[in-house]
N, C-alpha and C positions, 0 to 999 in steps of 0.2 A: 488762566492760571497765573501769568507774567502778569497781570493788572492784581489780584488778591495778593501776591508778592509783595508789589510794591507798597500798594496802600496800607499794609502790614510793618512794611520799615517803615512808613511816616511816621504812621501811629505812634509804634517804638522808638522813635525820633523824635517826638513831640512829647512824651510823657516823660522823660528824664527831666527836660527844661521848665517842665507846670510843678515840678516835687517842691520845688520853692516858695511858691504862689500858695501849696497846700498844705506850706509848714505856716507862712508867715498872717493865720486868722488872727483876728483881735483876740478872739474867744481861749484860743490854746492856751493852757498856761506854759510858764517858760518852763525848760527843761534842767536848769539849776535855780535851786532856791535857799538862800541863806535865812535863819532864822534865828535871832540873839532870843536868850533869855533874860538879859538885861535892857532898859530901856535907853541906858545910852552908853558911850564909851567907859569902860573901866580900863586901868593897866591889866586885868585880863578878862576877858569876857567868851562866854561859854554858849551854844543854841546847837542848831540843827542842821543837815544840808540836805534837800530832800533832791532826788533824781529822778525827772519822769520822761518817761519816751518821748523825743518830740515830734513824731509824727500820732502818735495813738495818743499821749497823754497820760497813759496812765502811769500808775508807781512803782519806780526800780528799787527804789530804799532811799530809807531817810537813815540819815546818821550822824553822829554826835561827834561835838566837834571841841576843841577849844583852841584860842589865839591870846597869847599875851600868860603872862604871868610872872616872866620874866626878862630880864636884860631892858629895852626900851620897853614894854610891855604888848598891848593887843596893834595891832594891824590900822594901819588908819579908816575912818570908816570911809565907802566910797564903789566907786563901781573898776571893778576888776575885773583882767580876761588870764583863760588858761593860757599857757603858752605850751615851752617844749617839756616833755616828760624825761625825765635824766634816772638815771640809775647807777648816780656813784658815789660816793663819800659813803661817812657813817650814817647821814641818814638814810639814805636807801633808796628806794622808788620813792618819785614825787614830781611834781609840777609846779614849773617856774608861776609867780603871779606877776604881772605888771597891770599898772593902768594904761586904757586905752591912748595913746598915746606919748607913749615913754617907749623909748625904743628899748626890746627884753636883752640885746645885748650889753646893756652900760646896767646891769646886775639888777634888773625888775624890778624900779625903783617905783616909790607912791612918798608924794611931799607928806609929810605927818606934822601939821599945826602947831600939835601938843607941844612938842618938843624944837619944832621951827627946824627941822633939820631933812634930808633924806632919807627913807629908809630903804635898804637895800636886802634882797635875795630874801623876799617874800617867798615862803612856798607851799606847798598842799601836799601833805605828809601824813605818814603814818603816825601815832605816838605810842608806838609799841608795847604797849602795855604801861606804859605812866600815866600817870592820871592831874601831877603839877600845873601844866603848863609848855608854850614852847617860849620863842627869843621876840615873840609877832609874826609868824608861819601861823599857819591853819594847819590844828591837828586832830585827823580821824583817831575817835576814840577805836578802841576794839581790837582782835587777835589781828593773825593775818589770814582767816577767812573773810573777816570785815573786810579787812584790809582789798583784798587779794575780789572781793564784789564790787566793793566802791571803782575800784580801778578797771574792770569789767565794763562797769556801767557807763562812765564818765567818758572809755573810748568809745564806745554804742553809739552815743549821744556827738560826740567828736564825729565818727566816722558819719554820722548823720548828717550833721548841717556843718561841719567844719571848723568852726569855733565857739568856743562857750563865754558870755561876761555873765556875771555877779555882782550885784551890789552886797555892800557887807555894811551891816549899820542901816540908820534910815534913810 
């Protein structure tokens, strides 16, 4: 019985450490996936964000999105990670963006070309019912049961493998 024990916590000790090995197939697709309806940068530009399980793969929801329309305009195009999820100001619940590589505390910055300049406090937001535009944030279109799924989903996916990147643009 002491020997079925044992060989029972290996087991159990050994499958936590393979969950990574059985996320990271060629085959899976990623678990965030940005998708423009435009083919290249606008000052705003508008597509999709689709969310699938990354262990199973299959589909959480896709949802609609927009970035830019005003102030500096859309977001630089490029490969983004979630960071910390804040819950204060007027905008509300949302997630810092930075580029990999830019430390999220000097205000989740990504170099924007267009304009030769920084831009700062990128973030993944609701747009509560407007339909304009944000400053260059990523804005989920829909109520806040949209709202209030996306956010569901995106920790699911979090709680899963630990961190999410993005590219946005090609």
């Amino acid at each position: 019985m002491k020997l079925l024990i044992a060989l029972a916590l290996i087991v159990l000790a050994i499958i936590p450490s393979r969950a990574q090995d059985w996320l990271s197939t060629d085959d899976a697709p990623p678990p965030f996936v940005v998708k423009l309806n435009e083919s290249s940068r606008q000052f705003r530009n508008t597509g999709t964000i689709t969310l699938r399980h990354p262990i199973y793969g299959f589909v959480l929801g896709t949802y609609q999105f927009v970035t830019g329309g005003f102030g500096r305009g859309s977001a630089p195009f490029g490969v983004y990670e979630i960071g910390n999820f804040r819950n204060d100001g007027w905008i509300g619940p949302r997630w810092e963006l930075h580029r990999p590589g830019f430390h999220p505390r000097r205000g989740f910055s990504a170099f924007d070309r267009r304009i030769r300049k920084m831009r700062t406090w990128l973030q993944l937001h609701s747009m509560h019912g407007m339909n304009k535009g944000t400053f260059g944030c990523i804005g989920v279109f829909g109520g806040r049961r949209v709202w209030s799924d996306f956010v569901a989903h995106v920790r699911l996916i979090l709680g899963l493998i630990g961190h999410v990147q993005f590219i946005l643009g090609k």
